[in-house]
NUZARO-283003 format. One record per atom (N, C-alpha, C, CB): atom name; chain; residue number from 1; x, y, z. Coordinates in steps of 0.2 Angstrom, whole numbers, plus 5000, padded with zeros to 4 digits. Glycine has a CB too. Layout:
N
 atom chain   n    x    y    z
   CA     A NUM    X    Y    Z
...
! end
This chain:
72
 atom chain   n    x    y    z
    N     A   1 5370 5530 5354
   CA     A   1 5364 5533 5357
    C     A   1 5364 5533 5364
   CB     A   1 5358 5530 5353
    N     A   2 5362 5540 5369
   CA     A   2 5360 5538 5375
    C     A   2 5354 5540 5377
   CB     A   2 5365 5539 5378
    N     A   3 5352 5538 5382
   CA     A   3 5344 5536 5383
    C     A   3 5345 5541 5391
   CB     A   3 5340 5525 5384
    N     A   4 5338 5544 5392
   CA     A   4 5335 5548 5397
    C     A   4 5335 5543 5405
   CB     A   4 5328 5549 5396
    N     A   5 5337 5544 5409
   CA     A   5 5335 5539 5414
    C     A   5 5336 5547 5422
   CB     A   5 5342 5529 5415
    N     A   6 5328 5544 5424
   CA     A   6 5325 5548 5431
    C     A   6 5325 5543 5435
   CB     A   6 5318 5553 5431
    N     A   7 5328 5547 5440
   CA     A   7 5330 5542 5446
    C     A   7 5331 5547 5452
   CB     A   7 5336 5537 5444
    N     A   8 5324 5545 5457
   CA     A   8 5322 5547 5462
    C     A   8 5328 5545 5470
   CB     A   8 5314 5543 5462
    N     A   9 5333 5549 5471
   CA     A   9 5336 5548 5476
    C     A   9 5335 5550 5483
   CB     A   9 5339 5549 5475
    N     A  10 5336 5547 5486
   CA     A  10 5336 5546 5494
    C     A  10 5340 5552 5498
   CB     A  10 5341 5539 5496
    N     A  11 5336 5556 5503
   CA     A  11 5341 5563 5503
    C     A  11 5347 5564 5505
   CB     A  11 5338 5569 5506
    N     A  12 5349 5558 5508
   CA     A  12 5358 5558 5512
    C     A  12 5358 5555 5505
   CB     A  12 5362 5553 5520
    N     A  13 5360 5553 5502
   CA     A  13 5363 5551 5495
    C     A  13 5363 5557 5491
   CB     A  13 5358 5545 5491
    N     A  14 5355 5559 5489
   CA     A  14 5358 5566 5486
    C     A  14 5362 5572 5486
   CB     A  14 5356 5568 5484
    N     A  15 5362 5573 5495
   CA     A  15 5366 5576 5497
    C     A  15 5376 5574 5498
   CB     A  15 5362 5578 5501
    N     A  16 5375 5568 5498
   CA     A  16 5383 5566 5496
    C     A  16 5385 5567 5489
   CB     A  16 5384 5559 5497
    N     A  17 5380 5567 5484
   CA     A  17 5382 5568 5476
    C     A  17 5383 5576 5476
   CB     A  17 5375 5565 5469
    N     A  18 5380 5580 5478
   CA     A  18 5380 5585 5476
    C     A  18 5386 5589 5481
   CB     A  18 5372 5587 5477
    N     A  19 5387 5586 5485
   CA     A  19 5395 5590 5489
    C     A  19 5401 5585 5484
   CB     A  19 5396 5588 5501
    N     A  20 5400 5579 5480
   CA     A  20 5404 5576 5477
    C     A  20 5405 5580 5470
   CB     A  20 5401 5570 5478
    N     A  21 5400 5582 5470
   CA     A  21 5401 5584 5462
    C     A  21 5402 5594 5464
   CB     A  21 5391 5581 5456
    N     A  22 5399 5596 5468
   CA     A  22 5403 5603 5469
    C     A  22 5413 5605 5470
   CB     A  22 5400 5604 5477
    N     A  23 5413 5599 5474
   CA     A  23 5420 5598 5477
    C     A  23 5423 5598 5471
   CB     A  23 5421 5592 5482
    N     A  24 5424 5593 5466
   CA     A  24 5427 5592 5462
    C     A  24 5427 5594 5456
   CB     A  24 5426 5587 5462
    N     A  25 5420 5600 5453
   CA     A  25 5417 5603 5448
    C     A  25 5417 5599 5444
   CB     A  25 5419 5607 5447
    N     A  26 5414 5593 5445
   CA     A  26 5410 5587 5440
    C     A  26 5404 5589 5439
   CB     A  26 5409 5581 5443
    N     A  27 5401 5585 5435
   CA     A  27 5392 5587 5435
    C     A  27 5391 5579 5438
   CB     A  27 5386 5590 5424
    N     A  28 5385 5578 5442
   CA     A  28 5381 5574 5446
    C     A  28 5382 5569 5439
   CB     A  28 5373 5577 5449
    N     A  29 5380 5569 5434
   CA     A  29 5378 5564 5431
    C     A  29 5385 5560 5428
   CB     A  29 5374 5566 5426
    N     A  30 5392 5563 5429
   CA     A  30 5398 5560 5429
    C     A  30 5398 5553 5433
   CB     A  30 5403 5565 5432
    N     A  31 5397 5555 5438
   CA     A  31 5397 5550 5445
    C     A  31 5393 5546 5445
   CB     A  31 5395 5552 5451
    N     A  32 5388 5547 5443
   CA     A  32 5381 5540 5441
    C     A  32 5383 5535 5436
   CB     A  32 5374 5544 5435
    N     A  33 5386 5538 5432
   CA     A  33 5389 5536 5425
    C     A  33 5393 5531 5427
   CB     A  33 5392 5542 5419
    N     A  34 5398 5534 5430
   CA     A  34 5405 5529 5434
    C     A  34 5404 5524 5438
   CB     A  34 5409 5532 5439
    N     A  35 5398 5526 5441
   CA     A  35 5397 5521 5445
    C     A  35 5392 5515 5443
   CB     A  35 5395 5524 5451
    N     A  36 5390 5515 5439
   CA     A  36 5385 5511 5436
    C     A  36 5390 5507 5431
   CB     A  36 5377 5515 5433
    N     A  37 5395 5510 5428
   CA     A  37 5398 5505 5425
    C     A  37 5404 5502 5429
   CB     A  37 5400 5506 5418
    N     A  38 5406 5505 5433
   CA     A  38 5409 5501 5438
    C     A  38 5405 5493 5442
   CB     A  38 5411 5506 5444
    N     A  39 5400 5496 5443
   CA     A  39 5397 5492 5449
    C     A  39 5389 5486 5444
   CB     A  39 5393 5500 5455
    N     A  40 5388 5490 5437
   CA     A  40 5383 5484 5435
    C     A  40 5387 5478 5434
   CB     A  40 5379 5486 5427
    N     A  41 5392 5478 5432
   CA     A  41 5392 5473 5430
    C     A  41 5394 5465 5434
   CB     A  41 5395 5475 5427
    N     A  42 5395 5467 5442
   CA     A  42 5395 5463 5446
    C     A  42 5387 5462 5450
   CB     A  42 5400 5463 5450
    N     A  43 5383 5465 5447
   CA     A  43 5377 5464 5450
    C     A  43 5373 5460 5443
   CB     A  43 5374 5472 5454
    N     A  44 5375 5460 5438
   CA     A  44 5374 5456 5431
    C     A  44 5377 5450 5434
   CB     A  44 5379 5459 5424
    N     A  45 5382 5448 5435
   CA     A  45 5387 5443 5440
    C     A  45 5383 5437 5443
   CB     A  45 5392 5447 5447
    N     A  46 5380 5440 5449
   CA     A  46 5377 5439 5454
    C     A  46 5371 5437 5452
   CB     A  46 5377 5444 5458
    N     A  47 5367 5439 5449
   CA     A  47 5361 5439 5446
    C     A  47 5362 5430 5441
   CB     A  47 5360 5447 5441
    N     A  48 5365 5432 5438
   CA     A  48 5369 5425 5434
    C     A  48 5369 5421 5438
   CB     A  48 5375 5424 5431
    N     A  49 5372 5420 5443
   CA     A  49 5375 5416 5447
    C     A  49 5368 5412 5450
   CB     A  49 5379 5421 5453
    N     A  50 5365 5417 5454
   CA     A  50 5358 5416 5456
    C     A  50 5354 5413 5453
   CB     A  50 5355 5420 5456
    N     A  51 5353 5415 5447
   CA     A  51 5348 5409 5442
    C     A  51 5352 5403 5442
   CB     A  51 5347 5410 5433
    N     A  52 5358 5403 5440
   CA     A  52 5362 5396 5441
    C     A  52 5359 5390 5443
   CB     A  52 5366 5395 5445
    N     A  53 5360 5394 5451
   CA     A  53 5360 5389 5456
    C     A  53 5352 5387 5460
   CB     A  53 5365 5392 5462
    N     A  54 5346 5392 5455
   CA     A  54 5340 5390 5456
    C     A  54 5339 5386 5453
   CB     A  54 5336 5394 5457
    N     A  55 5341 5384 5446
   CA     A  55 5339 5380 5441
    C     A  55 5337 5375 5443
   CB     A  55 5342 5379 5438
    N     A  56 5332 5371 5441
   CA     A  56 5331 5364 5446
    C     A  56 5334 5358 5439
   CB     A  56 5319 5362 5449
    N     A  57 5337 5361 5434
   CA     A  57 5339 5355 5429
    C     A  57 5348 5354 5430
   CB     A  57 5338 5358 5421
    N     A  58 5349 5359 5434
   CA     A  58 5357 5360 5435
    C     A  58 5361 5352 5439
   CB     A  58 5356 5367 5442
    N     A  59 5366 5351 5438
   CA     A  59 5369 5347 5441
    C     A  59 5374 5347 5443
   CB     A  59 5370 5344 5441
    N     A  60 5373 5346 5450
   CA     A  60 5381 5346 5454
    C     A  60 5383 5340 5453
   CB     A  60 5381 5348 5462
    N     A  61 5392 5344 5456
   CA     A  61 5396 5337 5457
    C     A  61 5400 5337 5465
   CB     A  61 5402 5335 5451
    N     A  62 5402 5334 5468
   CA     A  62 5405 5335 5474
    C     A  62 5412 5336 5471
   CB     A  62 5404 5330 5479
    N     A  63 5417 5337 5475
   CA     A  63 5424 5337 5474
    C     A  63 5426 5333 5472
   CB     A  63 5428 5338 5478
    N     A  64 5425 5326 5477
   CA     A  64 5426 5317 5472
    C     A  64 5424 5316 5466
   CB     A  64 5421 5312 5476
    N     A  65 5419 5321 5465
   CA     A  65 5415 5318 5459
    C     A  65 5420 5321 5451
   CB     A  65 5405 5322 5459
    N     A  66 5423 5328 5456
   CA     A  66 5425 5330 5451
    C     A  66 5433 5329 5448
   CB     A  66 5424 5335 5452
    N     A  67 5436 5327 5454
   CA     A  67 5441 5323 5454
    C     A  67 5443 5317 5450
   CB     A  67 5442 5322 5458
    N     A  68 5435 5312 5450
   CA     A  68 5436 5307 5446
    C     A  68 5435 5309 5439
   CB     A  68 5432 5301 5448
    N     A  69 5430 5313 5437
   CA     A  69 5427 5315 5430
    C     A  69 5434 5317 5428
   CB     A  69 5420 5321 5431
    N     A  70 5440 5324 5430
   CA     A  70 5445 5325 5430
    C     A  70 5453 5321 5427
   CB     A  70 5444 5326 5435
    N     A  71 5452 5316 5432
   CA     A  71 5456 5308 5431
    C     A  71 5462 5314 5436
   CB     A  71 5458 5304 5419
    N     A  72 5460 5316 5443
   CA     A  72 5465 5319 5446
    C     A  72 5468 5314 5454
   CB     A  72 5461 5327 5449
! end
């Protein structure tokens, strides 16, 4: 199943999709499509990452720390 999504762009942005999608005889919504699964998923990444390192339950170790835990 796929779902509707409107999305208000920026007018150098739209005007780069739309000489992108002329040039190549793509439709605009090719490109959207490509790029959002190229690109969600390191911003998913990031976002993870982020909470991680805000967590206040979290615990680090230093390099030493981890070398001994290791047995390196």
């Amino acid at each position: 199943m796929s779902k509707i999504l409107n999305v208000r762009l920026p007018d150098d942005i739209s005007s780069r999709l739309d000489f992108l999608a002329e040039k190549t005889k793509r439709p605009k919504s090719f490109y959207i499509k490509e790029i959002l699964a190229r690109y969600l998923s390191e911003y998913e990444d990031a976002y993870l990452a982020l909470d991680r390192l805000n967590d206040r339950n979290a615990k680090y170790h230093s390099t030493e720390d981890m070398e001994k835990i290791l047995d390196l």
